[in-house]
N, C-alpha and C positions, 0 to 999 in steps of 0.2 A: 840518256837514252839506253845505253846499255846497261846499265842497273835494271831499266825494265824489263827486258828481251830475257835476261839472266833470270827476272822473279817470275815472267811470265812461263818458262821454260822448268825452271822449277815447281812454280804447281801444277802444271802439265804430268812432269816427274811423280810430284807424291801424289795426285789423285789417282793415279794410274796403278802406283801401287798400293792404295787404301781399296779402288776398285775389285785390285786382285787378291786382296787378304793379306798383302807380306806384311804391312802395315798396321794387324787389328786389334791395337790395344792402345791405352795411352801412355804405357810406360816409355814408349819411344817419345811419342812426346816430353815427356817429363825429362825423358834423355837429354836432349835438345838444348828444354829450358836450362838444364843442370849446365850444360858446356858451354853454354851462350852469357848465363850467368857467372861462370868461372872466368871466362874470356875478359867480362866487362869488370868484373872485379880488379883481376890481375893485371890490367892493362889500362883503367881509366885516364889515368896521368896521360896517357903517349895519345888516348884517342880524343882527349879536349884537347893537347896539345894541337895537332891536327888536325881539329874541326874549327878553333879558333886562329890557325895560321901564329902562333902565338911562339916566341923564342925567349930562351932564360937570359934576363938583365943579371950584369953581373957588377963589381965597384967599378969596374974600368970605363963601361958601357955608359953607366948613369950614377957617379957618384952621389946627388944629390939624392933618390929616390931609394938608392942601397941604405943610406946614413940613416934615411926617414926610417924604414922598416927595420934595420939593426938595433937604433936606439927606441925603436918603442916596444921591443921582443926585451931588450937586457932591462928597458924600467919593470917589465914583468915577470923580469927570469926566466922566459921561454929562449927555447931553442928556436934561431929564425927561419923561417920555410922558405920555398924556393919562392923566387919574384922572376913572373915573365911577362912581357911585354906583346900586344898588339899592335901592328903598324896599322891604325887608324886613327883619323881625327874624332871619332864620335868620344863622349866623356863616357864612359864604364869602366867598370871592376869588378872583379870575384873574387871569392875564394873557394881552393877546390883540393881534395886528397882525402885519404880514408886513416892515414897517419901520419905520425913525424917525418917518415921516410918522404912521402909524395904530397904533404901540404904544400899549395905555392898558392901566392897573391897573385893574380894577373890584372895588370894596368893596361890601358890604351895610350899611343903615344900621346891623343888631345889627349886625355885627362891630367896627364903630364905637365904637359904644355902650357897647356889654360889656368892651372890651378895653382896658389903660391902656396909655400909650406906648408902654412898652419892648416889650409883646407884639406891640401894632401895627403897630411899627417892625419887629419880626420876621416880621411877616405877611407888610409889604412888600416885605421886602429878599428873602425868597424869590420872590415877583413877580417884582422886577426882575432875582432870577438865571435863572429864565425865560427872558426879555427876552434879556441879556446871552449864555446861553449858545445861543439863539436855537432854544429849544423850540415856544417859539409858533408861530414860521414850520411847524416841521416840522407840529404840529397842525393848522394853520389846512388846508394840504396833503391832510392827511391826511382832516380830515373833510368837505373839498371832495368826492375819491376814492370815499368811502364812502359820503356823498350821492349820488352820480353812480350808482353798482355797488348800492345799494338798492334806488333806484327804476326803473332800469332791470331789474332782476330781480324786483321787483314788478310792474314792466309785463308783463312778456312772463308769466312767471306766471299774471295775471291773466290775460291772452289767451289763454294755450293755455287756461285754463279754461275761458273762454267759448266757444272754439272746440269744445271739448268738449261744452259745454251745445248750442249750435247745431247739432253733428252729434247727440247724442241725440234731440234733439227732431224733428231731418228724419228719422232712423229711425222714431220713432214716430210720425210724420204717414205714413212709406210704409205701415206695418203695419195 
């Protein structure tokens, strides 16, 4: 509820001053998307971390699931990316990062659980062709874009709404 109170208060904010002219161009816009897009660039890693409640397995944590994804990175010569884990039973995994630095495989603890090696090992190696044939980047891209083109069209949306409601109501205050 307060995320809404905060969006509703902000386009409150920018209508008011698109109203007044401080506003009358779209380079501010373009502004916006430039720093909301640098944001989600430089910081994807820590915000799926956090939207997935998701923590880095490490050999100590889960030997069994470290081995899997070490030895199937050295039969392809890659350098191995982070592995983090979800505490939940549903079976999933991703893969996610824009490079070698923030590539990580995220596991759920079911899929862990439930699965014996060899499927496991199958889980992951599709991960890592992800990884490899560098789908992630294009995703991570992508749902930057689409975040951006959402909420921006939810914004104004929302405004013209309101603008709406604001001129209904000054009609029926003239009448």
């Amino acid at each position: 509820m307060e995320f809404g109170w905060f969006y509703l208060c902000l386009v409150i904010f920018v209508g008011n001053l698109i109203k007044k002219s401080i506003f009358p161009d779209a380079s501010n816009v373009l502004g916006a998307v430039a720093v909301w897009f640098l944001i989600a660039y430089f910081f994807n890693a820590k915000m799926i971390e956090f939207a997935t409640k998701s923590h880095t397995l490490d050999r100590k944590n889960n030997m069994r699931v470290y081995n899997l994804v070490e030895n199937l990175c050295m039969s392809q010569g890659r350098k191995m990316p982070k592995v983090h884990i979800i505490e939940s039973d549903g079976l999933n995994a991703f893969a996610s990062g824009l490079s070698e630095k923030t590539y990580t495989i995220t596991l759920t603890r079911g899929i862990i659980e439930k699965l014996n090696d060899a499927e496991l090992e199958g889980v992951i190696a599709h991960e890592l062709a992800h990884i490899i044939n560098k789908d992630v980047r294009l995703l991570i891209v992508s749902i930057i874009f689409v975040g951006i083109l959402g909420f921006w069209f939810k914004f104004f949306s929302d405004l013209l709404f309101m603008a709406a409601v604001e001129a209904a109501i000054e009609r029926r205050m003239e009448e």
